[in-house]
C-alpha positions in Angstrom: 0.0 0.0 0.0 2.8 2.0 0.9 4.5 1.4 -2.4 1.5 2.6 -4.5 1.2 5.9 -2.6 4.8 6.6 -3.2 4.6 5.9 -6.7 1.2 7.7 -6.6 2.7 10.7 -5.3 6.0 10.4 -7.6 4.1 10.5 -10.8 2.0 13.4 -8.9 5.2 15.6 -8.4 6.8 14.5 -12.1 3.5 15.5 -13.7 3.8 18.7 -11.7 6.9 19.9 -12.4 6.5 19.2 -16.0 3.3 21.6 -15.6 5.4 24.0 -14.4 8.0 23.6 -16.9 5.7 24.1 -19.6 4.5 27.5 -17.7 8.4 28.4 -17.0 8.9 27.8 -20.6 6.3 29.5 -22.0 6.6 32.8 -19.7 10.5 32.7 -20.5 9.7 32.6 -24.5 6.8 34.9 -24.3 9.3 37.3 -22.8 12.1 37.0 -24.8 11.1 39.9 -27.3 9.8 42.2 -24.5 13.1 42.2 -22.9 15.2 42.3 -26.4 13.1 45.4 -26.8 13.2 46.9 -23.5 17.1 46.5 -23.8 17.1 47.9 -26.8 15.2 51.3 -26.6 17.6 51.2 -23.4 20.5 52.1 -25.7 19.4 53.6 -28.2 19.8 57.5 -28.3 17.8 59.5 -31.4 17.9 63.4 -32.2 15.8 65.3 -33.5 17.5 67.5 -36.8 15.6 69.7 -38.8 15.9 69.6 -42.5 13.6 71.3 -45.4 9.8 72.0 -45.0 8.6 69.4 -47.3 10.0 66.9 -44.7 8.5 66.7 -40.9 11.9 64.9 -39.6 15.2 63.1 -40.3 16.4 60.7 -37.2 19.8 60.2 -36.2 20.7 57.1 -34.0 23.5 58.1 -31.6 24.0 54.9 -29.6 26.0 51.5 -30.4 24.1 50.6 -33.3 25.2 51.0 -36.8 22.5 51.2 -39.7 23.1 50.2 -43.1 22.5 52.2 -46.3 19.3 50.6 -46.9 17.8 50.8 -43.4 18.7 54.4 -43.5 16.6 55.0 -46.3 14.0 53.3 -44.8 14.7 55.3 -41.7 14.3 58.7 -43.6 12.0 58.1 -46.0 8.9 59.9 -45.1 6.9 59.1 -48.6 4.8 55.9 -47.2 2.1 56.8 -49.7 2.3 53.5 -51.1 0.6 52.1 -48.2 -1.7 55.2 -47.4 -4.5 53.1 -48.3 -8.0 55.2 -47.9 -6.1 58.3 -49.4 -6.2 56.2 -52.5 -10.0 56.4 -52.3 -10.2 60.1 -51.9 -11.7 62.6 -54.8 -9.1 65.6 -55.9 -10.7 68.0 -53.1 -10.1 65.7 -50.8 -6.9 64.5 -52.1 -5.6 68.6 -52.6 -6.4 69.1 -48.6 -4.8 65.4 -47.6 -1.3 66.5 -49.5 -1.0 70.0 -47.6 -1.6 68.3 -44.5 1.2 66.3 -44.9 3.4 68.8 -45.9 2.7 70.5 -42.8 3.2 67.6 -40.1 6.1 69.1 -39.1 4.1 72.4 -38.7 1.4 71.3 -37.0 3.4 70.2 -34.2 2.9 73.8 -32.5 -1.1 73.2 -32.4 -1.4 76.6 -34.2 0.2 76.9 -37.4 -2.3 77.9 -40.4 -2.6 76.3 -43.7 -3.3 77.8 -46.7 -5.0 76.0 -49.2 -5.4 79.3 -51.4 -7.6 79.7 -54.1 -8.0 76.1 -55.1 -11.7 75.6 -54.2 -13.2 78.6 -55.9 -14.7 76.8 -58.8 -16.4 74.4 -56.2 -17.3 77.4 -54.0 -19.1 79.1 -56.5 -21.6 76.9 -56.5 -24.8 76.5 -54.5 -24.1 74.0 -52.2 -20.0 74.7 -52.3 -19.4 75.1 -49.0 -21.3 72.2 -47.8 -19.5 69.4 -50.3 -15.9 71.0 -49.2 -17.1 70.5 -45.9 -18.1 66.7 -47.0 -14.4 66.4 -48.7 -13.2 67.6 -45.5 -14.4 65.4 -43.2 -13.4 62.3 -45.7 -9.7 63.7 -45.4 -9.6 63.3 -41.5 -11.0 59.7 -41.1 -8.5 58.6 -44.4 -5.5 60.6 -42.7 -6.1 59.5 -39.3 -5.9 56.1 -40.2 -3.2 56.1 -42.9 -1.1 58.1 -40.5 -1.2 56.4 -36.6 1.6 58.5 -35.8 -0.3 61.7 -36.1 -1.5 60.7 -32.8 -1.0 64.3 -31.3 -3.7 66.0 -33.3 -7.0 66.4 -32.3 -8.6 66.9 -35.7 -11.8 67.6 -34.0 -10.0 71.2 -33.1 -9.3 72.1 -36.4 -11.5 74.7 -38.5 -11.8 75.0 -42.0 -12.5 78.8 -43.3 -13.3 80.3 -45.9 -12.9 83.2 -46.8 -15.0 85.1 -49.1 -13.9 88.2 -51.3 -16.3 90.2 -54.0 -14.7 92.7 -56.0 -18.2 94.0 -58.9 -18.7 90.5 -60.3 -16.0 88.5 -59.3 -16.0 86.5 -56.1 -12.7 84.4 -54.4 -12.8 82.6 -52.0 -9.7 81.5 -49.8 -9.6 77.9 -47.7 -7.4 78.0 -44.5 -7.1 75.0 -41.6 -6.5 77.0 -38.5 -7.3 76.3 -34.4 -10.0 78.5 -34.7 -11.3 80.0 -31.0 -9.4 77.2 -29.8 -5.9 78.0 -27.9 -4.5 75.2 -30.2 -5.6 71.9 -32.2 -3.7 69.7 -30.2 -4.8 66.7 -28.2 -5.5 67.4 -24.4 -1.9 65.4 -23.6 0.5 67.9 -25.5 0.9 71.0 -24.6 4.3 72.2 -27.0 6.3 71.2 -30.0 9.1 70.1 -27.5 6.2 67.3 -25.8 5.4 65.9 -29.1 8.9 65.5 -30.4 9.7 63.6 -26.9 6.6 61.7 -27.7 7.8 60.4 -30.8 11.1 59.9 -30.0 10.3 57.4 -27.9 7.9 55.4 -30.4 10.7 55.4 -32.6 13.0 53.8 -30.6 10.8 51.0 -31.0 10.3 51.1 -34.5 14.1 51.1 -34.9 14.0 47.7 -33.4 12.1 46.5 -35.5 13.8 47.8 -38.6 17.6 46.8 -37.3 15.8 42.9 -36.4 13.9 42.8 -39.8 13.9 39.2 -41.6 13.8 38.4 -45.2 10.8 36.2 -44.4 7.8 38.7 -44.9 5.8 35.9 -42.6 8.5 35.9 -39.9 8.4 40.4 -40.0 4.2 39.7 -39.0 4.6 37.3 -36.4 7.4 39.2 -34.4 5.4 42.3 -34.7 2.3 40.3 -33.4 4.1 38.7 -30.9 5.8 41.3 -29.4 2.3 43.5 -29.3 0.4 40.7 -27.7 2.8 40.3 -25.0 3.6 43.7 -24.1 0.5 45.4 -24.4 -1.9 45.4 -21.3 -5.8 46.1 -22.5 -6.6 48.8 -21.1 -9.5 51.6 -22.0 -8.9 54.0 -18.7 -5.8 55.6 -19.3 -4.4 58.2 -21.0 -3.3 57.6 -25.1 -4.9 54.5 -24.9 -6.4 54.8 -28.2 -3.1 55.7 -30.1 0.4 54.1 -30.9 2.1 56.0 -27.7 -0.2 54.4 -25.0 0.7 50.6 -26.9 4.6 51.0 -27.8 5.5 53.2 -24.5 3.1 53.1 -21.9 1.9 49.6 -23.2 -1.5 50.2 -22.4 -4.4 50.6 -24.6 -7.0 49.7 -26.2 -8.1 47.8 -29.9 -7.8 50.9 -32.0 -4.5 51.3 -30.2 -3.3 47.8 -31.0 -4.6 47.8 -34.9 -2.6 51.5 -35.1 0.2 50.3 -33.6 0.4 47.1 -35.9 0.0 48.9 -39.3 2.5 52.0 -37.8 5.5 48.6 -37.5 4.2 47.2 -40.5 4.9 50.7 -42.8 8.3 50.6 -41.0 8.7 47.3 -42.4 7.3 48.0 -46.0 4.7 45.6 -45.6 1.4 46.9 -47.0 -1.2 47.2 -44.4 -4.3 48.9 -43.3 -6.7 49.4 -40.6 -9.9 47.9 -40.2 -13.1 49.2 -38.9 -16.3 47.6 -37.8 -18.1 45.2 -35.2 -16.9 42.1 -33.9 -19.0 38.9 -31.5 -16.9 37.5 -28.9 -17.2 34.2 -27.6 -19.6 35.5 -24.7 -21.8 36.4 -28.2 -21.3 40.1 -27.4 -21.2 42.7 -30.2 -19.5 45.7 -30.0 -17.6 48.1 -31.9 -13.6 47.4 -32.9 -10.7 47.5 -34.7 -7.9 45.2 -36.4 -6.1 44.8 -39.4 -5.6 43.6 -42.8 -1.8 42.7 -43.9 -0.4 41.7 -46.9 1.6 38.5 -47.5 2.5 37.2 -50.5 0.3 39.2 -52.5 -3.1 38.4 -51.0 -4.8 39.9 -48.3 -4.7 38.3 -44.6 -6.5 39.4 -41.3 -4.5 40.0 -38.0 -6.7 41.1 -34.7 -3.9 41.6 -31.7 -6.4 42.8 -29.3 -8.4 38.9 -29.7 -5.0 37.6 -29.7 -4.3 38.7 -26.5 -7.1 37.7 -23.8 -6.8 38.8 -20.3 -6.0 35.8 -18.0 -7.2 35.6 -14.6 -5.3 33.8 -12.1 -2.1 31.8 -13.0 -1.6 30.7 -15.9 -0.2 31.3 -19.9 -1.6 32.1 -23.1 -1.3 29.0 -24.9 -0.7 29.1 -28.7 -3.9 28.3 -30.1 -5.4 31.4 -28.1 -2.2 33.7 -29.1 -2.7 32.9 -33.3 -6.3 32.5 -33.0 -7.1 35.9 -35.5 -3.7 35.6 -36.7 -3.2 35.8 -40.6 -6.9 34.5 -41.1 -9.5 34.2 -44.2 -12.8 35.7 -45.1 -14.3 32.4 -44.2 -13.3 32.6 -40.7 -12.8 35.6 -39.7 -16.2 37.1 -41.1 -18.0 34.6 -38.7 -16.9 37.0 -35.9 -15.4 40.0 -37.7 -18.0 42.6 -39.8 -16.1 45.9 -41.4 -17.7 48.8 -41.6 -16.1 51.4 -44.5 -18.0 54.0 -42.7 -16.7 56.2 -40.2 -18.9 58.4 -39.5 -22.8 58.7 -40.1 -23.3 60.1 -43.3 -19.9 60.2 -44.1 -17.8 58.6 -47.1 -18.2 54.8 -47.3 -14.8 53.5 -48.1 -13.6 49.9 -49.3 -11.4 47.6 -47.4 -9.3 45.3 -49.2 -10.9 41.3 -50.4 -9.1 39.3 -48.3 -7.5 35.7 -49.3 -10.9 33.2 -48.7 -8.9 30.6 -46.6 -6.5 31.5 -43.7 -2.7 31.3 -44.5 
């Protein structure tokens, strides 16, 4: 009798500590990028320089790390329109408004600088209902920029006035468009309060995203999953805290919420030339609740895949790890899965322009 309890208890203990090495294991590998990471952005040292004004920045790494001639133009080049995927979608108005915008990032940072868009929208203006459709382009040029651009992140856009100006002169009538703060003291979001702030702001983002660039594979696939990864298990979901619905509350403070996970992902995924978008809509969770959301479509060899980080990363309670059929469940899937859960909606705002998403691939990769 004796005998069998021992043995009982042996296997007890061996089954145990095999438990426990799975957990050790998995908390030691889900780790591993989090600390590469953290270690990195340790050392790493960035400047600020300015250069012309059709460029918002040029970064210049100070610390131990040497990049190559081909990271550096990745580093530098600001033209990511290839992956500015509503702004493709946009009419000329809209499109005219969009392009002196991002001229002005750099600009904007003071929360008060004035664009002037000139003359441009006379002929429009002239018409009956000319201020209203400018208006219309208008508001189509702030839900395309805000989600081609995550690290815009500092401008409230809700703060920002379009003018007109109106000038009649016998028979002829011009009419001058300006983007200003309006009665507001500035058009910045309620966290930043100077230039200096912002630029702080970003540097720190970019620290990250120099990771990323320095550690980047030749395997598009593998570029994805480390990006996925390393969201998943450094983010903490959070909705009450500050920037939790932009890239600086998910890459620095490491709290947000799904809007901040899906801008985050596509912000990593333009520093790694990998076309990918934003997605808006409604999803059902397991519980069979519906509620509003965001993730994101990527693209891998040449078709169109889903990726939903937030899903991917389910809060645990108690002890215990997040095993990998939870951590890939809305990773790189299909229309035929992911729509069972997963609607898009191509329309921000009510009444507002109804833009198109990208087909994804039917099956998961």
């Amino acid at each position: 009798m004796k005998s069998k309890l021992t043995s009982f208890l042996l296997i007890l203990i061996i089954i145990l500590l095999c438990v426990l090495g799975v957990i050790i294991y998995n908390e030691i590998n889900s780790n591993s990028i989090v600390n590469e990471v953290q270690e990195f952005v340790s050392n790493i040292t960035i400047s600020t320089i300015s250069t012309d004004e059709n460029r918002s920045n040029s970064e210049v790494i100070e610390s131990v790390i040497n990049l190559s001639e081909s990271t550096n133009k990745n580093v530098n080049d600001n033209d990511t329109q290839t992956y500015k995927y509503f702004y493709n979608q946009l009419e000329d108005y809209s499109k005219i408004i969009y392009d002196e915008i991002e001229k002005n990032k750099e600009n904007m940072k003071t929360g008060t600088y004035e664009i002037n868009l000139g003359t441009k929208f006379s002929s429009l203006l002239s018409k009956n209902n000319g201020e209203e459709e400018l208006r219309k382009y208008y508001q189509s040029v702030i839900e395309s920029y805000t989600y081609d651009n995550p690290d815009i992140f500092y401008i409230d856009f809700g703060k920002i006035y379009l003018n007109i100006e109106t000038t009649t002169k016998g028979k002829n009538t011009t009419y001058k468009v300006f983007l200003n703060s309006g009665d507001n003291d500035n058009y910045l979001t309620d966290e930043f309060s100077s230039k200096e702030e912002i630029d702080n702001a970003l540097n720190d983002i970019e620290k990250v995203k120099y990771y990323f660039i320095q550690n980047k594979k030749e395997n598009t696939y593998e570029n994805i999953k480390m990006v996925h990864d390393y969201l998943i298990e450094s983010i903490e979901y959070d909705e009450n805290t500050s920037y939790s619905y932009n890239i600086y509350g998910a890459l620095v403070n490491k709290k947000c919420v799904c809007e901040g996970y899906a801008k985050s992902f596509k912000y990593l995924m333009d520093a790694l030339d990998i076309p990918c978008t934003i997605i808006i809509g409604e999803a059902t969770n397991s519980q069979g609740d519906t509620e509003k959301h965001a993730w994101n479509y990527v693209k891998l060899n040449e078709v169109w895949y889903a990726v939903d980080c937030t899903w991917d990363d389910p809060i645990i309670v108690g002890p215990g790890f997040l095993s990998n059929s939870s951590k890939y469940k809305y990773f790189l899937k299909g229309e035929s899965e992911l729509n069972k859960t997963h609607i898009p909606n191509g329309q921000f705002t009510e009444n507002g322009k109804v833009f198109t998403f990208p087909t994804l691939n039917i099956n998961n990769y």
